[in-house]
DSSP file (Angstrom, degrees, kcal/mol; ACC not computed):
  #  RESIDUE AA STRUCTURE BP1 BP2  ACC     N-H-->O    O-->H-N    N-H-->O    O-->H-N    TCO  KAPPA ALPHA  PHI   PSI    X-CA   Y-CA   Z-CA
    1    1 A X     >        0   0    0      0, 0.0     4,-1.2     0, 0.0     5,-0.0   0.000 360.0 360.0 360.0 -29.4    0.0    0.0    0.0
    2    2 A X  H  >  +     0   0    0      2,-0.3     4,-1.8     1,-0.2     0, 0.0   0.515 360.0  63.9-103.0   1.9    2.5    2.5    0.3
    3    3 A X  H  > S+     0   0    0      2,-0.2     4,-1.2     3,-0.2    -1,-0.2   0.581 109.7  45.1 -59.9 -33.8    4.5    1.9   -2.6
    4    4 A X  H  > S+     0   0    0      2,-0.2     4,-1.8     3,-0.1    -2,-0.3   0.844 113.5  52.8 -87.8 -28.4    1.0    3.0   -4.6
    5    5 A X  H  X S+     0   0    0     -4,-1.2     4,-1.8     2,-0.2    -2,-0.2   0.916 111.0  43.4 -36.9 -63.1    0.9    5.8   -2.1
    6    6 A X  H  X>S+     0   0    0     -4,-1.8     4,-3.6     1,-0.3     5,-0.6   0.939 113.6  54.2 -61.6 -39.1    4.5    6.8   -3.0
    7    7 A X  H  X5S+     0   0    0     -4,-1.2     6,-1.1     1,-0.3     4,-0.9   0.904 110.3  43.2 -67.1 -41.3    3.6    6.3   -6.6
    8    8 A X  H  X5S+     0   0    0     -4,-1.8     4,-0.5     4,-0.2    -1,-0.3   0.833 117.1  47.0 -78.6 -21.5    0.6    8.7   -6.5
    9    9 A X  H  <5S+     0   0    0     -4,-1.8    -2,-0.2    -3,-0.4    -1,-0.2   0.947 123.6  30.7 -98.3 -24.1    2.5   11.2   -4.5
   10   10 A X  H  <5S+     0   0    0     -4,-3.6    -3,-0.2    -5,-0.2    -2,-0.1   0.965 130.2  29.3 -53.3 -74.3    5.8   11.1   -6.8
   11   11 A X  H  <<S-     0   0    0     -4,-0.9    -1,-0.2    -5,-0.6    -3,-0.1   0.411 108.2-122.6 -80.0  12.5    5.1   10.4  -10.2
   12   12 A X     <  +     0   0    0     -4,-0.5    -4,-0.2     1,-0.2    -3,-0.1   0.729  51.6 170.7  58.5  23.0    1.4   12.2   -9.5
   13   13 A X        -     0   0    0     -6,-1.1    -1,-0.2    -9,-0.1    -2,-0.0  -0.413  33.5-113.2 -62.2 151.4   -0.2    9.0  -10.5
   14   14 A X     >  -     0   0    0      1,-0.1     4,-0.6    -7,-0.0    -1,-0.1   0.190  34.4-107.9 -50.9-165.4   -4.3    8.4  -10.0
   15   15 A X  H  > S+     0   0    0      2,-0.1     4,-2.4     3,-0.1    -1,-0.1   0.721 120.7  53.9 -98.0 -34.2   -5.1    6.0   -7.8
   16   16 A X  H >> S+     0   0    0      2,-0.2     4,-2.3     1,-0.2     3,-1.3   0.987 115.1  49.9 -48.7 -64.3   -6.3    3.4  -11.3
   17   17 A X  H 3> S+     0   0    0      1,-0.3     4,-2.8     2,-0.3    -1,-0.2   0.689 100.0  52.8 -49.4 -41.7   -2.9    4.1  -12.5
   18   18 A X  H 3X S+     0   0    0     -4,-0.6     4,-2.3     2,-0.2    -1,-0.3   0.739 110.9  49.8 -77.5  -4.6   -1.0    3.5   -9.9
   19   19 A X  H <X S+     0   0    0     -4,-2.4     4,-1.9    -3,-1.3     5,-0.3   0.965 109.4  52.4 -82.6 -63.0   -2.7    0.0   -9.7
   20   20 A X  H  X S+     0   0    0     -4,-2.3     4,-2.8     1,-0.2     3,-0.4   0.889 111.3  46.9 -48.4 -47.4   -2.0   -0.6  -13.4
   21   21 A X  H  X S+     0   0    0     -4,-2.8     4,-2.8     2,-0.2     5,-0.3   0.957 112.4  48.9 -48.6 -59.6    1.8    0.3  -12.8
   22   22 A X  H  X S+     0   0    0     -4,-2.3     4,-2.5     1,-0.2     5,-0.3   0.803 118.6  42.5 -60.0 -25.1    2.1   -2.0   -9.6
   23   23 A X  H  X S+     0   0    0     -4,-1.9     4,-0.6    -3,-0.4     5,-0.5   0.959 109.8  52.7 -90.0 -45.9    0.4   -4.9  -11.7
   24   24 A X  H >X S+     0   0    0     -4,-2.8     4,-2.2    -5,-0.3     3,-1.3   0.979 116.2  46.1 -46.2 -71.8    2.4   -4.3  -15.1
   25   25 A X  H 3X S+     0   0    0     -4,-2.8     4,-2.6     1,-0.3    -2,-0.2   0.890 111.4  48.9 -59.4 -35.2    5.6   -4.6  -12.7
   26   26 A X  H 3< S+     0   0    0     -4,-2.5     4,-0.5    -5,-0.3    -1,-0.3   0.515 113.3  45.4 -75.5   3.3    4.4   -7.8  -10.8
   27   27 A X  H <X S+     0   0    0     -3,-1.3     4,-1.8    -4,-0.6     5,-0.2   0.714 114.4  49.3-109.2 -36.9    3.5   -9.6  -14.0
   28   28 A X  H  X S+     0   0    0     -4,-2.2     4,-3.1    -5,-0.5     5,-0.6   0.997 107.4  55.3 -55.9 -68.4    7.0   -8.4  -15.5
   29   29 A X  H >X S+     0   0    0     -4,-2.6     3,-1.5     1,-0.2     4,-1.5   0.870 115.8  41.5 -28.1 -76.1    8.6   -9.7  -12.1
   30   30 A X  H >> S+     0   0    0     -4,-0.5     4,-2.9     1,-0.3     3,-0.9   0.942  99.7  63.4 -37.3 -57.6    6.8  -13.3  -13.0
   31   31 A X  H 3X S+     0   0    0     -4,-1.8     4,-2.0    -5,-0.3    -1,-0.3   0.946 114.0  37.2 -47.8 -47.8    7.4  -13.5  -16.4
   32   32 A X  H << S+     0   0    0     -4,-3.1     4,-0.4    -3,-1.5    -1,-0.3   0.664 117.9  50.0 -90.9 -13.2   11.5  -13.6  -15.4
   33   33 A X  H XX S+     0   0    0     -4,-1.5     4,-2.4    -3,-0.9     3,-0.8   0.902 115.6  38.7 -81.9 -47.2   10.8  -15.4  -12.7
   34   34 A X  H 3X S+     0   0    0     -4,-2.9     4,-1.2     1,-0.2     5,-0.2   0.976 118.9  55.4 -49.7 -73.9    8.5  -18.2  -14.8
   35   35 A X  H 3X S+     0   0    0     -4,-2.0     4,-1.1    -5,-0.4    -1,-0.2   0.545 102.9  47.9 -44.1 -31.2   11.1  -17.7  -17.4
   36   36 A X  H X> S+     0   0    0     -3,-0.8     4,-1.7    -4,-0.4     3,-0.7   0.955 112.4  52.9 -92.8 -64.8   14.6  -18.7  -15.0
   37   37 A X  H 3X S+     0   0    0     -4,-2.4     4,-2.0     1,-0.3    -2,-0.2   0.769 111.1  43.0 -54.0 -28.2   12.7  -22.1  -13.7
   38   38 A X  H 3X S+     0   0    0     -4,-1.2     4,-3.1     2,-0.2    -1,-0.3   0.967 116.9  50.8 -81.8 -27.3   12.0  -23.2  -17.5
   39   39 A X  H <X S+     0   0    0     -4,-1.1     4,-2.0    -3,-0.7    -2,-0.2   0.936 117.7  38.5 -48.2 -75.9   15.9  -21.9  -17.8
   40   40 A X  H >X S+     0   0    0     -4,-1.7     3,-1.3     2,-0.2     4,-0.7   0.903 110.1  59.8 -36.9 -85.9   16.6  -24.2  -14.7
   41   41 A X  H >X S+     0   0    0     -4,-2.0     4,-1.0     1,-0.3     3,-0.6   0.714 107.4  46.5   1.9 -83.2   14.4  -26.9  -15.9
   42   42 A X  H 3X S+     0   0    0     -4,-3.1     4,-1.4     1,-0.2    -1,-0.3   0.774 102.7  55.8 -31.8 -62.7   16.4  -27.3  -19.2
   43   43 A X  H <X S+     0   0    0     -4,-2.0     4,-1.1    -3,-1.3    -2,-0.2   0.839 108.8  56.0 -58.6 -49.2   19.8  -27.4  -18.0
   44   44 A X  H <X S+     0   0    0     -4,-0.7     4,-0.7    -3,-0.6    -1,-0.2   0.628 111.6  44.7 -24.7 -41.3   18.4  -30.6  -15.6
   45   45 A X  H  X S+     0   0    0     -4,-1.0     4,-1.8    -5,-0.5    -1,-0.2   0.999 108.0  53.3 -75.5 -54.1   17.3  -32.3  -18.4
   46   46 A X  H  X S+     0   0    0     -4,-1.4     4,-1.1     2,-0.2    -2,-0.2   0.502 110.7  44.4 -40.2 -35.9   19.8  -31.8  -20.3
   47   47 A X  H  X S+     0   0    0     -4,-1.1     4,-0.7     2,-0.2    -1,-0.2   0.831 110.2  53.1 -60.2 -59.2   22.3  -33.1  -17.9
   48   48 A X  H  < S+     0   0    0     -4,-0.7     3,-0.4    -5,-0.2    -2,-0.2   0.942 111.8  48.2 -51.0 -51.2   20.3  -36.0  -17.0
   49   49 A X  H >X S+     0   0    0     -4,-1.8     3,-3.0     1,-0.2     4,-0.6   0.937  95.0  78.8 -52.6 -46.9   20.1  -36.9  -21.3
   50   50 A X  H >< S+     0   0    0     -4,-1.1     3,-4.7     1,-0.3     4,-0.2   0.818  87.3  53.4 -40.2 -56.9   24.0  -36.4  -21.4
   51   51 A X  T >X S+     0   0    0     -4,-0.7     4,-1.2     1,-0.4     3,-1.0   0.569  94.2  73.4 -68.9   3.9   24.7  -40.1  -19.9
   52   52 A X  H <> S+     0   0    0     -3,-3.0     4,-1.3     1,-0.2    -1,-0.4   0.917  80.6  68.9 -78.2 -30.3   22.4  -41.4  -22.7
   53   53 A X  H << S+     0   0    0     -3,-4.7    -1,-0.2    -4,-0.6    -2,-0.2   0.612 102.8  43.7 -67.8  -9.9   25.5  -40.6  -25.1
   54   54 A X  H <4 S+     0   0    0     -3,-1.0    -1,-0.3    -4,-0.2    -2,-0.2   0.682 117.9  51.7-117.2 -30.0   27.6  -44.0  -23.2
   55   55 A X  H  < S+     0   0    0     -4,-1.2     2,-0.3    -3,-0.2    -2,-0.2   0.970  92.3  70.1 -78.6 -51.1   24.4  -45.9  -23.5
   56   56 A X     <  -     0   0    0     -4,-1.3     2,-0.3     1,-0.1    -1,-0.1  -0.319  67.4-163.6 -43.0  95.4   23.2  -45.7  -26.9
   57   57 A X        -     0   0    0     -2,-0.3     3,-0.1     1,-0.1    -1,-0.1  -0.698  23.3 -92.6-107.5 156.2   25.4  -47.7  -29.7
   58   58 A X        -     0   0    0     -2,-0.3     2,-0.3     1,-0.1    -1,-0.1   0.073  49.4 -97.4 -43.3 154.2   25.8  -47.7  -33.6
   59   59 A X        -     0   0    0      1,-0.1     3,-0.4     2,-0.0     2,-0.2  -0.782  45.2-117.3 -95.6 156.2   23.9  -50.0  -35.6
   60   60 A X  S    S+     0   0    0     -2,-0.3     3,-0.1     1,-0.2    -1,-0.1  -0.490  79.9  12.9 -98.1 157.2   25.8  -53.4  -36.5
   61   61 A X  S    S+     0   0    0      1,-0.2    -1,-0.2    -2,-0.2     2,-0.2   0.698  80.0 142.0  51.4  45.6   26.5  -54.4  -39.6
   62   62 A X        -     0   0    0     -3,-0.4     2,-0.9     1,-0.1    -1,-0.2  -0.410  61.2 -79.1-100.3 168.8   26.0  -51.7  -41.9
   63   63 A X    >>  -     0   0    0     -2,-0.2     3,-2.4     1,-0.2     4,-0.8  -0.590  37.2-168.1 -93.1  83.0   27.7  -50.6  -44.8
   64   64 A X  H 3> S+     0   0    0     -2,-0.9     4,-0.6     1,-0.3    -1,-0.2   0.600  94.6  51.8 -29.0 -48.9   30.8  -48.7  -43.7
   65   65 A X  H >> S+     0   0    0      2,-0.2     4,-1.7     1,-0.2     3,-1.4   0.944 113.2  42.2 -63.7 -56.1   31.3  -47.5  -46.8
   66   66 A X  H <> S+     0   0    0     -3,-2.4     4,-0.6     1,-0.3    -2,-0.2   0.856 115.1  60.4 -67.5 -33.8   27.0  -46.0  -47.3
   67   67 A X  H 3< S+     0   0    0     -4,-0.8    -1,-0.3     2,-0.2    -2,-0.2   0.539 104.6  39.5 -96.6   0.2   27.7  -44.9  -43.7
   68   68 A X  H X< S+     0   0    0     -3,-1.4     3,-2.4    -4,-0.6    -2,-0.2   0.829 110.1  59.0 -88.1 -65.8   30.7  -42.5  -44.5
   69   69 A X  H 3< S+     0   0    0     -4,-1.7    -2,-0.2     1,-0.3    -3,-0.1   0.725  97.1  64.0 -27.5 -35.7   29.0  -41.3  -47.6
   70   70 A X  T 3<        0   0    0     -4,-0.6    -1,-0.3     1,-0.3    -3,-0.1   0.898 360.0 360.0 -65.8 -29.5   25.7  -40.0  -45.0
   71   71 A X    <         0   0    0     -3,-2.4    -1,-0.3    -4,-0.2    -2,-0.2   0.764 360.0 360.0 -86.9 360.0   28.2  -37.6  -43.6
């Protein structure tokens, strides 16, 4: 409450206005906040996937030769 108080008596905001300001900056706040967990999220996954790389082998008995040619 007194952060829209300060706002109406600084920047002269209404009372509407200052409500729209506080809510435009708390949804901003979120959005980077929302935004850092999917950030977090990702990196987790990604980490977790990495050990797939030792499991996962070539298929056998394919045609060296057709399989240098894909790259």
């Amino acid at each position: 409450m007194r952060s829209l108080e300060a706002l109406q008596a600084t920047a002269g905001f209404s009372h509407d206005q200052a409500m729209a300001f506080f809510e435009r900056s708390l949804t901003t706040q979120a959005t980077m906040l929302g935004l850092n967990d999917i950030f977090w999220i990702s990196g987790v996954i990604f980490i977790v996937i990495i050990p797939l790389i030792w499991f996962t082998k070539p298929a056998k008995g394919g045609n060296a030769a057709a399989a240098a040619a894909a790259h």
